[in-house]
ChimeraX commands (.cxc) that place a marker at each C-alpha (Angstrom):
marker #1 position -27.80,13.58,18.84 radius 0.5
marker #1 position -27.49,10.11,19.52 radius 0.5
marker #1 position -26.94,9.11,15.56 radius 0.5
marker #1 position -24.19,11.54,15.38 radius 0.5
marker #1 position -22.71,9.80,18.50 radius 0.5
marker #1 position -23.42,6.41,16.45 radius 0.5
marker #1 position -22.02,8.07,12.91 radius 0.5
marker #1 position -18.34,9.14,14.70 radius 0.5
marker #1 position -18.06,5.90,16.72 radius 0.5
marker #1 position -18.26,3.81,13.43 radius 0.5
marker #1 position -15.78,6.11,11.34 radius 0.5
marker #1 position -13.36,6.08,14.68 radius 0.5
marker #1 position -13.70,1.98,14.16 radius 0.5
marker #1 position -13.60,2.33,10.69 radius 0.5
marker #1 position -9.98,4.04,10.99 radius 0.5
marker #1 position -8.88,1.68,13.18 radius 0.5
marker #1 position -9.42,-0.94,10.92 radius 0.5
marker #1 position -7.68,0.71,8.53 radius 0.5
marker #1 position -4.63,1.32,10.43 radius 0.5
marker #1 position -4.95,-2.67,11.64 radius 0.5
marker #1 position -4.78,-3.62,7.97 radius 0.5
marker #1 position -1.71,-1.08,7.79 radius 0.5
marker #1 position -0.12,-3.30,10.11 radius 0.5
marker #1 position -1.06,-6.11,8.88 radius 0.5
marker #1 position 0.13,-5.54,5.45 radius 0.5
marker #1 position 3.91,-4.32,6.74 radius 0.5
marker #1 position 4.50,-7.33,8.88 radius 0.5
marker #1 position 3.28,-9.85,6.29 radius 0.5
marker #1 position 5.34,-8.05,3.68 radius 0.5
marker #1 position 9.02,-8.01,5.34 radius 0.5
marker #1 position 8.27,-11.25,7.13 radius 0.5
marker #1 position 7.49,-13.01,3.54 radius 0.5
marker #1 position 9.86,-10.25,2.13 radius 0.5
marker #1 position 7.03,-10.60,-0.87 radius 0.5
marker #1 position 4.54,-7.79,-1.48 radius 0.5
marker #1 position 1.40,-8.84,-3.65 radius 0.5
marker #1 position -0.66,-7.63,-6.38 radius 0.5
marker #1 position -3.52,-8.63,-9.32 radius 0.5
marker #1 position -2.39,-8.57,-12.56 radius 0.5
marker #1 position -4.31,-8.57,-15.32 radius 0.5
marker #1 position -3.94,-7.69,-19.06 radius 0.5
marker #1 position -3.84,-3.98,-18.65 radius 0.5
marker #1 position -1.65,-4.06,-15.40 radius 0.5
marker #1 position -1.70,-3.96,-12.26 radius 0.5
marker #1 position -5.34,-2.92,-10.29 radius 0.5
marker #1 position -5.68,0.60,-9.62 radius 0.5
marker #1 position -8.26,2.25,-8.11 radius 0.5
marker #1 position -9.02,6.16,-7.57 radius 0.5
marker #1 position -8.50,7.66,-4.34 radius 0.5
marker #1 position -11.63,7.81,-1.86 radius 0.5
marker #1 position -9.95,10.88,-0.22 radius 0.5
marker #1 position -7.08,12.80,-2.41 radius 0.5
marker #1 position -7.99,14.80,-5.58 radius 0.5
marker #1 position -5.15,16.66,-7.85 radius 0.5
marker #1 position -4.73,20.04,-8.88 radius 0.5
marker #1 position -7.92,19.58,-11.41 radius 0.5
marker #1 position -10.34,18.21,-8.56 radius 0.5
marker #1 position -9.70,14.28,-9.85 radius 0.5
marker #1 position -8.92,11.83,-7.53 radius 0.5
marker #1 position -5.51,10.81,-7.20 radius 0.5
marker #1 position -4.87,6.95,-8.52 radius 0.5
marker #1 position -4.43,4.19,-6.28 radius 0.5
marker #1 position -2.24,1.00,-7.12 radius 0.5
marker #1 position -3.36,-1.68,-5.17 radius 0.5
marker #1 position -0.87,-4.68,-2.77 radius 0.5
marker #1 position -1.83,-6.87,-0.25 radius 0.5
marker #1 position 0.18,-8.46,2.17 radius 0.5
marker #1 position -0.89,-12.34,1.01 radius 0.5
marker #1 position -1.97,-13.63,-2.05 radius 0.5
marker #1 position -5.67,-14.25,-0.35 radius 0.5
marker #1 position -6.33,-10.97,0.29 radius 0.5
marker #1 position -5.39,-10.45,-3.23 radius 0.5
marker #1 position -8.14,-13.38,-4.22 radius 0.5
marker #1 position -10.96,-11.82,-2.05 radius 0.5
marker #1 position -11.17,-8.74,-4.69 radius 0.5
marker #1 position -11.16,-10.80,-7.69 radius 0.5
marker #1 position -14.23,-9.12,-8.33 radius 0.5
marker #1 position -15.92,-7.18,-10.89 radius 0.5
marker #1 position -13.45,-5.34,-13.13 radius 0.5
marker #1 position -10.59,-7.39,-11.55 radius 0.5
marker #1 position -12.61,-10.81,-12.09 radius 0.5
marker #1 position -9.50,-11.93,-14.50 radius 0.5
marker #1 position -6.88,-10.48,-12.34 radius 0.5
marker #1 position -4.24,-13.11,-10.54 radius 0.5
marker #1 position -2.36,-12.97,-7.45 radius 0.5
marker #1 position 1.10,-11.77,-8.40 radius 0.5
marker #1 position 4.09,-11.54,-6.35 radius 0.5
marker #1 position 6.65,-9.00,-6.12 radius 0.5
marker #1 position 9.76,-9.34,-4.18 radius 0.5
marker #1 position 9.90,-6.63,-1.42 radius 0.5
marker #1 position 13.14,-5.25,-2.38 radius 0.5
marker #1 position 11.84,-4.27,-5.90 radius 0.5
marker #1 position 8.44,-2.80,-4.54 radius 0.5
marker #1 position 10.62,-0.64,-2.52 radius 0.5
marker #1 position 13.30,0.68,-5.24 radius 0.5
marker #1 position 11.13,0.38,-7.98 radius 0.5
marker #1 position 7.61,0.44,-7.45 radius 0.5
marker #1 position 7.01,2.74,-4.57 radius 0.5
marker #1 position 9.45,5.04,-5.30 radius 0.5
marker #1 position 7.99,4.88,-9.31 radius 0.5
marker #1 position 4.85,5.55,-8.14 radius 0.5
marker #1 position 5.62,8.57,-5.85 radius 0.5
marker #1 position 7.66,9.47,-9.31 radius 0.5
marker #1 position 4.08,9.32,-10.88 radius 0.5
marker #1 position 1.74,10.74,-8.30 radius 0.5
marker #1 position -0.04,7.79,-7.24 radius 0.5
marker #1 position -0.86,6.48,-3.94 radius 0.5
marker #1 position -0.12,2.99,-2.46 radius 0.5
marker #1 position -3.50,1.17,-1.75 radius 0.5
marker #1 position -3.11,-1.69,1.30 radius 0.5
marker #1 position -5.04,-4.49,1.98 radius 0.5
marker #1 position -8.31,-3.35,0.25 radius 0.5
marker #1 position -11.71,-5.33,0.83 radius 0.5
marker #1 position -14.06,-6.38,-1.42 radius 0.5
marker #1 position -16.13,-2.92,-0.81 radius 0.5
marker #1 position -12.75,-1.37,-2.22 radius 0.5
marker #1 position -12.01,-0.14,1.24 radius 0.5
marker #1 position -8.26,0.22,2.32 radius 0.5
marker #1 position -5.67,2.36,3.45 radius 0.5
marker #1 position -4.54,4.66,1.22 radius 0.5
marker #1 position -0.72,5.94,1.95 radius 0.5
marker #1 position 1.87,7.85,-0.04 radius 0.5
marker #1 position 4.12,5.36,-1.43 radius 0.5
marker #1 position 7.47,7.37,-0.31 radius 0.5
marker #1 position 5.77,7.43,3.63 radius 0.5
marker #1 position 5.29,3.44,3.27 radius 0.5
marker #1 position 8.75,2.91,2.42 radius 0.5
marker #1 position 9.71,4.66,5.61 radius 0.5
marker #1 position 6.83,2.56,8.02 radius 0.5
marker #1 position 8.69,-1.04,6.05 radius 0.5
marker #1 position 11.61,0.21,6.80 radius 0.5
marker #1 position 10.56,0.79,10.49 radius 0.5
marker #1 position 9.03,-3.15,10.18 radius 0.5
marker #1 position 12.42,-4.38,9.02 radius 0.5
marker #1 position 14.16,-2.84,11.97 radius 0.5
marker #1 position 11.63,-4.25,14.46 radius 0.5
marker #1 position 12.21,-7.39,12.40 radius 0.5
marker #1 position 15.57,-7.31,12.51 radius 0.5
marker #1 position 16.35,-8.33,9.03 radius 0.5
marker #1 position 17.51,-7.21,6.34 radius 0.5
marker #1 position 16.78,-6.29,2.95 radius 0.5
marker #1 position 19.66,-5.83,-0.25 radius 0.5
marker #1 position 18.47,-3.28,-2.79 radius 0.5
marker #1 position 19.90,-2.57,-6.53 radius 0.5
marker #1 position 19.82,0.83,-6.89 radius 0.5
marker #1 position 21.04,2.39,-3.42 radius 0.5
marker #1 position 23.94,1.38,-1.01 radius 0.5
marker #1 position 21.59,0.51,1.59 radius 0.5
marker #1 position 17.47,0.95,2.59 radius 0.5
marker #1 position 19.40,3.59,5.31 radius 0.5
marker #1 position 20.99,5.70,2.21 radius 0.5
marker #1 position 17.06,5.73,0.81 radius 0.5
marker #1 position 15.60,6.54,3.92 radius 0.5
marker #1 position 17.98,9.07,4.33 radius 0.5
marker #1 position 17.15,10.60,0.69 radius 0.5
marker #1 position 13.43,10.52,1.32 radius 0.5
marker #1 position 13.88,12.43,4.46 radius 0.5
marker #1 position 15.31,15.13,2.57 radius 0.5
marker #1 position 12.55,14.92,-0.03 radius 0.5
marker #1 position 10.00,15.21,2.68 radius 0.5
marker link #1:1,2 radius 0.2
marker link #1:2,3 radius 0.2
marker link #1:3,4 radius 0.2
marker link #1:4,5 radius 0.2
marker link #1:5,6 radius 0.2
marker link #1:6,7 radius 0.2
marker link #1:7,8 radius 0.2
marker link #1:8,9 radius 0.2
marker link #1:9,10 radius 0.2
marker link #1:10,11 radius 0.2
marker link #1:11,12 radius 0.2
marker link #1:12,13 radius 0.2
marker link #1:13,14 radius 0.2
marker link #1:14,15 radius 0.2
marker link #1:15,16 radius 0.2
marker link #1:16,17 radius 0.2
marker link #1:17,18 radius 0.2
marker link #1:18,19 radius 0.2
marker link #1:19,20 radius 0.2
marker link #1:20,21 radius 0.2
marker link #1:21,22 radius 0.2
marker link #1:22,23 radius 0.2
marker link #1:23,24 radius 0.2
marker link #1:24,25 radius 0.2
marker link #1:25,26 radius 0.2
marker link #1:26,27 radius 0.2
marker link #1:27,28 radius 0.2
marker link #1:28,29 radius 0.2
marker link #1:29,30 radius 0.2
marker link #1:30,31 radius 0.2
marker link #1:31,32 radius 0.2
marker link #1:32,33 radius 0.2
marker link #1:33,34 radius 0.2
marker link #1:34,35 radius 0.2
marker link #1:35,36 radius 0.2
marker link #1:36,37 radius 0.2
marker link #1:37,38 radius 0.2
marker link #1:38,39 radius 0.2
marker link #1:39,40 radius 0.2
marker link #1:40,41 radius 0.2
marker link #1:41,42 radius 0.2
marker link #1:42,43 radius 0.2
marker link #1:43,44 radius 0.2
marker link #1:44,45 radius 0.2
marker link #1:45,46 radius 0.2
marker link #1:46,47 radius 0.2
marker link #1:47,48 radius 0.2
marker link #1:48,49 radius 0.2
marker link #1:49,50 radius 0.2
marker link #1:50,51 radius 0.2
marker link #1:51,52 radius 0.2
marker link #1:52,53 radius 0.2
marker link #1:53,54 radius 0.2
marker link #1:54,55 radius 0.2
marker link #1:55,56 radius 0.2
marker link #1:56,57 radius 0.2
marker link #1:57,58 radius 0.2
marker link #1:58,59 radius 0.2
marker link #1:59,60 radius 0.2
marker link #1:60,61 radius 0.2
marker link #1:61,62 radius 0.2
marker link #1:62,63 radius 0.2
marker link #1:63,64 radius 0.2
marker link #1:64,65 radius 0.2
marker link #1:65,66 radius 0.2
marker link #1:66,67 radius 0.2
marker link #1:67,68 radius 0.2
marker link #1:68,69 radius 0.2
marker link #1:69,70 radius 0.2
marker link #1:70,71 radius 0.2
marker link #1:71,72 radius 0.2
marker link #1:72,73 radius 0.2
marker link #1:73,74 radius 0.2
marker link #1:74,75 radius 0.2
marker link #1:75,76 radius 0.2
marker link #1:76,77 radius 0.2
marker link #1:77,78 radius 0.2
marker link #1:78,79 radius 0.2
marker link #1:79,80 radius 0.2
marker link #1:80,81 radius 0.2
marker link #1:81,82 radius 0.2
marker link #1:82,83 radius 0.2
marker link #1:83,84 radius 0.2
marker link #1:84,85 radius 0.2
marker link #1:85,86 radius 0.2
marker link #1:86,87 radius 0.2
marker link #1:87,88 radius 0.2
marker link #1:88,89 radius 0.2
marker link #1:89,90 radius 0.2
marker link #1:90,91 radius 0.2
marker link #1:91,92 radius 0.2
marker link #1:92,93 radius 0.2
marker link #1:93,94 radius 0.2
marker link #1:94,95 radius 0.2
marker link #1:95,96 radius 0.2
marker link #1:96,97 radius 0.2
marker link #1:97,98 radius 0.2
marker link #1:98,99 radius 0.2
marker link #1:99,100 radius 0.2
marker link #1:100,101 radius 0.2
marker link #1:101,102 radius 0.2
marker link #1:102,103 radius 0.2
marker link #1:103,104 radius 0.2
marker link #1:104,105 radius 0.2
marker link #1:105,106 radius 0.2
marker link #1:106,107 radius 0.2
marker link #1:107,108 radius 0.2
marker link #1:108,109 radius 0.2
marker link #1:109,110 radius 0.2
marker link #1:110,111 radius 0.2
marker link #1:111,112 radius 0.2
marker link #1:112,113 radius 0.2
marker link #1:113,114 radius 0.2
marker link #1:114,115 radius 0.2
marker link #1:115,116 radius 0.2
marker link #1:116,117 radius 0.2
marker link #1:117,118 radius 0.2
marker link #1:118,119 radius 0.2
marker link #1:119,120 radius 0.2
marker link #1:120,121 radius 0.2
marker link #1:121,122 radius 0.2
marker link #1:122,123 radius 0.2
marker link #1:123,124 radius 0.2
marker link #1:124,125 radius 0.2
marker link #1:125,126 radius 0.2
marker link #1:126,127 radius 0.2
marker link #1:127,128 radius 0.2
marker link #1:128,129 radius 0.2
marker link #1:129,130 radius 0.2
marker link #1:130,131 radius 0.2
marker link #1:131,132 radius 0.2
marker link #1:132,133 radius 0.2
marker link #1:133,134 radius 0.2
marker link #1:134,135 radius 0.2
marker link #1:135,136 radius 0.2
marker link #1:136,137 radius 0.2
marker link #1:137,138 radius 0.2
marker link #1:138,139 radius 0.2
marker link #1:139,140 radius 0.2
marker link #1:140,141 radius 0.2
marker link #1:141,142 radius 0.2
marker link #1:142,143 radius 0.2
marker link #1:143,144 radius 0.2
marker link #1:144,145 radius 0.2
marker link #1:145,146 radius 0.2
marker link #1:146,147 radius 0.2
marker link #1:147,148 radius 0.2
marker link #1:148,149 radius 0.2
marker link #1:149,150 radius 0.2
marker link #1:150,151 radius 0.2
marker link #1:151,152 radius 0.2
marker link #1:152,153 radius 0.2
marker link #1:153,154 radius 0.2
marker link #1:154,155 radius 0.2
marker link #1:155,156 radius 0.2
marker link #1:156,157 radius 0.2
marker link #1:157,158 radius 0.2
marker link #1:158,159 radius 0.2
marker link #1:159,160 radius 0.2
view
């Protein structure tokens, strides 16, 4: 019994951590107003999904940010050896990439490790929780493609 006791304590911490690097990754993001990424020939890094599957049982793909450009670094690993730290500026990760990738059915991947752990999150919810940062914030962000981050809020509220 006491291993089981051991087992939940460590996936409790384990989900903390998780929601730490959440955090982590929002205020770092609308503070810099810069979201971060490795690029490499092929794209961006993607990942699958440790938890989601689709309709046909495959996991559901993962595009991966960081809130810094070390973070990015530490997973320069492996199949993302050649990958560089690129930036994106916050405003266009919101109109376009999030809202692209909920478009596509991927999931946002935040502030993975080395071990390819992070959060994953739906990328329409994350644009919700920055827009929550921005408020606590106070600043403000100009986008393109919609009046105001309030009018997109307010159409992803409908959509959810």
């Amino acid at each position: 019994m006491h291993l089981c006791k051991h087992k939940i304590s460590i996936m409790i911490q384990d989900s903390v951590d998780l929601i730490e690097r959440k955090k982590k990754f929002l205020s770092q993001i609308v503070e810099s107003e810069m979201v971060w990424g490795l690029k490499g020939e092929n794209g961006f890094a993607t990942s699958n999904s440790s938890e989601l599957e689709d309709e046909d049982g495959e996991p559901i793909g993962v595009v991966c940010f960081w809130g810094n450009p070390v973070l990015a670094e530490v997973c320069q690993t492996e199949d993302w050896e050649s990958y560089l730290p690129t930036s994106i500026p916050l405003s266009d990760f919101i109109e376009n990439w999030c809202v692209g990738m909920s478009n596509d059915g991927l999931l946002v991947g935040l502030n993975f490790d080395d071990a390819m752990i992070g959060f994953e999150f739906d990328p329409l919810d994350l644009i919700l929780e920055i827009a929550d940062e921005i408020q606590i914030q106070k600043k403000e962000i100009a986008l393109q493609q919609f009046e105001s981050l309030n009018a997109l809020v307010q159409e992803i509220k409908k959509i959810l």
